[in-house]
Structure formats: structure tokens, C-alpha cells
N, C-alpha and C positions, 0 to 999 in steps of 0.2 A: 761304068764301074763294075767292077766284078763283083761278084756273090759274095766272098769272102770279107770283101769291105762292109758290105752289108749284117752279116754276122756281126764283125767287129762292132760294127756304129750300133744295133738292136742291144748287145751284151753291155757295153758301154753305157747306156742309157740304161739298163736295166738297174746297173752297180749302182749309178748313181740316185736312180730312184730308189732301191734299197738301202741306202746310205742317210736320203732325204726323210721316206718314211718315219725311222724311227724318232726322228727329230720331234716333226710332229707332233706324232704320240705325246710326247713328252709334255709338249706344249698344251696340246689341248687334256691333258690330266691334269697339268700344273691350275690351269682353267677351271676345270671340272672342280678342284680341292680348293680353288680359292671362293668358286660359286658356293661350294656347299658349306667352307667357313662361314662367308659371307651370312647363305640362309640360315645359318647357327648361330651366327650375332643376333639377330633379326629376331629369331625366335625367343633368345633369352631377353631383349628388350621388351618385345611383346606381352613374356610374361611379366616383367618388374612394370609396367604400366597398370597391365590387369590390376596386380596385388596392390601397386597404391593408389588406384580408385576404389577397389574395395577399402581399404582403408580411410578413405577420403569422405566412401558414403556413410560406411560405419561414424565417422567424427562426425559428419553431417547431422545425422539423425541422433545422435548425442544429445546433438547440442538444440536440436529441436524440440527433446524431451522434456529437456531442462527450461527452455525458455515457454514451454506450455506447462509447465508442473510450475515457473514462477508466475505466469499469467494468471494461470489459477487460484494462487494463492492471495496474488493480490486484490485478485476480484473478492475472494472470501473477508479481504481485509477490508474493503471498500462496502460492502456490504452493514459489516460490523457497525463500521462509521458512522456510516449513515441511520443504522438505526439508532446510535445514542448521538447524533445530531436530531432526529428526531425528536428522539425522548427530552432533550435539551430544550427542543423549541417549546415543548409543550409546557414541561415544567416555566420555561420563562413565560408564556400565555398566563399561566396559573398565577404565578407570581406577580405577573401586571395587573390583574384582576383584583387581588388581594390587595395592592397598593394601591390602586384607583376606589375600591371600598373601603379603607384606609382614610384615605385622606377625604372623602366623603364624610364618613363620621367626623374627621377631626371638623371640617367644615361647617356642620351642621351642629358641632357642638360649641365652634365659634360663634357661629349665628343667634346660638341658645343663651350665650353668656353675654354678647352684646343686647340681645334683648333686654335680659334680666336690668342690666345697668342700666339701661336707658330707663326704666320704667322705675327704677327705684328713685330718681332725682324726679319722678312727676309723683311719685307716690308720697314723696318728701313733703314736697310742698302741697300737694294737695289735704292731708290729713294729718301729717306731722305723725303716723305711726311709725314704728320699729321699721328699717329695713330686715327682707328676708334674706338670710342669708345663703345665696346661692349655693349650691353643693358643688366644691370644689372637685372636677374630675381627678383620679389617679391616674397620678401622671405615667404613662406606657412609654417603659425604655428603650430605647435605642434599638437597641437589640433585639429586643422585641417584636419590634417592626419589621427588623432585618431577616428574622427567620418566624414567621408566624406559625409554620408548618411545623416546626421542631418543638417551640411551646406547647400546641394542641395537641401534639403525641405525646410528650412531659406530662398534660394534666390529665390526660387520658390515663395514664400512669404507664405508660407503656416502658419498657428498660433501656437503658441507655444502650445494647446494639439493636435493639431493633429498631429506634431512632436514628441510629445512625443507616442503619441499610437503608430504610427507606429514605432518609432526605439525601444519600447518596454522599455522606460526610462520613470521615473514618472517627473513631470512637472515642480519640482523644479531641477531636475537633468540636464535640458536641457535649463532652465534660468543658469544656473551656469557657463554652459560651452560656451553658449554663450556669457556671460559675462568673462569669461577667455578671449576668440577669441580677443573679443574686445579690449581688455588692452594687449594684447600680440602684435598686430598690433599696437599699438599707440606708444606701447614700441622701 
């Protein structure tokens, strides 16, 4: 082949690699613009993650305040409880004490009064003197019974609320029941 064909075919090839080039370019920009949209997505999802974990921990620890300020509170309430369950048992202890000497006496004054009778039917017939007459106890009302601790503050003279704080009844509860007392005695 001649030289000139040569030329021709090198120039030929040259055109069309000039032709092809820009193509390219093109291509790998379009590339390069879609990579960097792409990392641009990327980044703005990155940060709407971040912000709603901070927001996530921020509710977290909300809510952990809350349920430690109400554990708190209930332990303050169970506390309370317990100390006027406490105080409840003691007073019931106190109260059982007092009806078990209660009913002691009344026994013992049973026992007094069955004496007395038995011995006035031998006293009878032995000497044919007067029966004595036993001293009829006063009779102790109801109520009486029921709040022993509220009377002995009454005869103490103590005032109707300072009876009432201490036997832990409100103030018309302890007018009421002294007025029972009263009208049960007169009865």
C-alpha cells in the first residue's frame, strides 16, 4: 500500500476517535452527577436518622424520669402505709388486751355473784338470818366496752378534739358516741 493510504486510514481513525471521545465524556459526567446525586441522597438520609434517634433518646429518657419520679413516689406511699398498718396492729394489740381484762372482770364478778347466791340458801337454812344483799354491779354499756380508750380520755376531762386525735376518730364520731353513753346509762 502506498503512504498516502496510510495517512488516509491514521486521519480516519483519528476523526472517529474525536467523534467517540466526546461521547464519553458525556457519559462518564452523566455518571459522575448521578454518583454525587446519589451521595447527596445518602447524606440527607443520614442526617434524618441521626435527628430521629436523638429524638428517640431524648423520649427514651423522658420516659425514664417519669417512671423513676413515679417509683419514687410510690415507694413514699408504701412507706406511709405501712407505718399506719403499724400503728393499726398496735392499737388492735392494745385493744385485745383491754377486752381480754374486760372480760376477766366480768368473770370474776360472775364468779363473785354465783358465790354470794350459793351461800345465802346455806346461810338460810342454817340460821334463818336476813339475806345480804349483794351489791348489784353497774351495769357497763355497750359502748363503753367498745371504746374504753375514748371514756378514760372523757373522764380525764380531756376535749372532745383532743379525743378525737388521739383515738384517731373525727370529732363528730366521738360526740355521737358519747351521746349514745349517755342515753344508754339513763336507760
Amino acid at each position: 500500500m502506498q503512504p498516502w493510504v496510510y495517512i488516509v486510514l491514521v486521519g480516519a481513525v483519528a476523526i472517529v476517535y474525536g467523534m467517540i471521545l466526546p461521547v464519553r465524556r458525556k457519559e462518564e459526567g452523566a455518571e459522575k452527577q448521578s454518583l454525587k446525586d446519589t451521595e447527596a441522597a445518602l447524606e440527607l438520609y443520614m442526617a434524618d436518622l441521626e435527628r430521629e434517634n436523638e429524638e428517640m433518646l431524648q423520649l427514651v429518657s423522658s420516659i425514664k424520669q417519669q417512671s423513676q419520679n413515679t417509683k419514687t413516689a410510690l415507694q413514699e406511699e408504701i412507706a406511709v402505709l405501712r407505718e399506719q398498718v403499724a400503728g393499726l396492729e398496735k392499737t388492735t394489740m392494745l385493744l385485745d388486751a383491754r377486752l381480754t381484762a374486760e372480760e376477766k372482770g366480768l368473770l370474776q364478778l360472775t364468779a363473785f355473784t354465783k358465790d354470794n347466791a350459793a351461800r345465802q340458801p346455806a346461810d338460810d337454812a342454817s340460821g334463818g338470818a336476813e339475806p345480804v344483799p349483794v351489791p348489784k354491779p353497774k351495769p357497763v354499756s355497750s359502748i363503753k366496752l367498745r371504746y374504753p380508750r375514748l371514756f378514760e380520755l372523757h373522764e380525764q376531762g380531756k376535749s372532745i378534739d383532743s379525743i378525737a386525735k388521739t383515738a384517731g376518730l373525727q370529732r363528730g364520731e366521738v360526740q355521737l358516741i358519747l351521746q349514745l353513753a349517755k342515753q344508754e346509762e339513763s336507760v
